[in-house]
N, C-alpha and C positions, 0 to 999 in steps of 0.2 A: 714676539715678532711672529705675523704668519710665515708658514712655511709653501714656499711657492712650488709647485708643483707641476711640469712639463705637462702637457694635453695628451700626447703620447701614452704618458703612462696613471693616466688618472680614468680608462676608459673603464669599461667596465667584463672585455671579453673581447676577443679578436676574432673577426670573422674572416675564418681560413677552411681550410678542409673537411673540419666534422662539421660545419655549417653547411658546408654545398653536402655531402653526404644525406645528412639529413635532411634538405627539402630534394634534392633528388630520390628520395627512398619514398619520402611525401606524393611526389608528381609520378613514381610508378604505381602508386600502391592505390591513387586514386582514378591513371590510368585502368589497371585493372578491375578496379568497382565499376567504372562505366564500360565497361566491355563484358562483363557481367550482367549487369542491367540490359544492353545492347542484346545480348543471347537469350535473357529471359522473353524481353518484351515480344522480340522474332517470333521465339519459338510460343506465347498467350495468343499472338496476330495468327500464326499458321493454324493453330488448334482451333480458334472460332472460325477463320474458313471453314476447316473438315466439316466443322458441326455444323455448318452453312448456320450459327448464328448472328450475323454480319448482315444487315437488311444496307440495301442502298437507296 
């Protein structure tokens, strides 16, 4: 005879606290790479003014 098994407890992983943990650590960390990007591009954009290589 199969053996019936409640949906509760047939999942595979419960999504609770190291789950938000880790896409919150996700959303900062990707935060930061574009704030990075954000700082470099500023400061490639300010350096070709100086050099007035920038034609308009």
């Amino acid at each position: 005879m199969a053996k019936t098994i409640p949906s509760w407890r047939a999942r595979q992983g419960h999504r609770g606290y190291q789950v938000l943990l880790v896409l919150l650590g996700a959303l900062i960390l990707a935060a930061l790479a574009w704030g990075a990007m954000e700082f470099y591009g500023e400061t490639i954009d300010q350096r070709a003014v100086q050099q007035g290589t920038i034609e308009n």
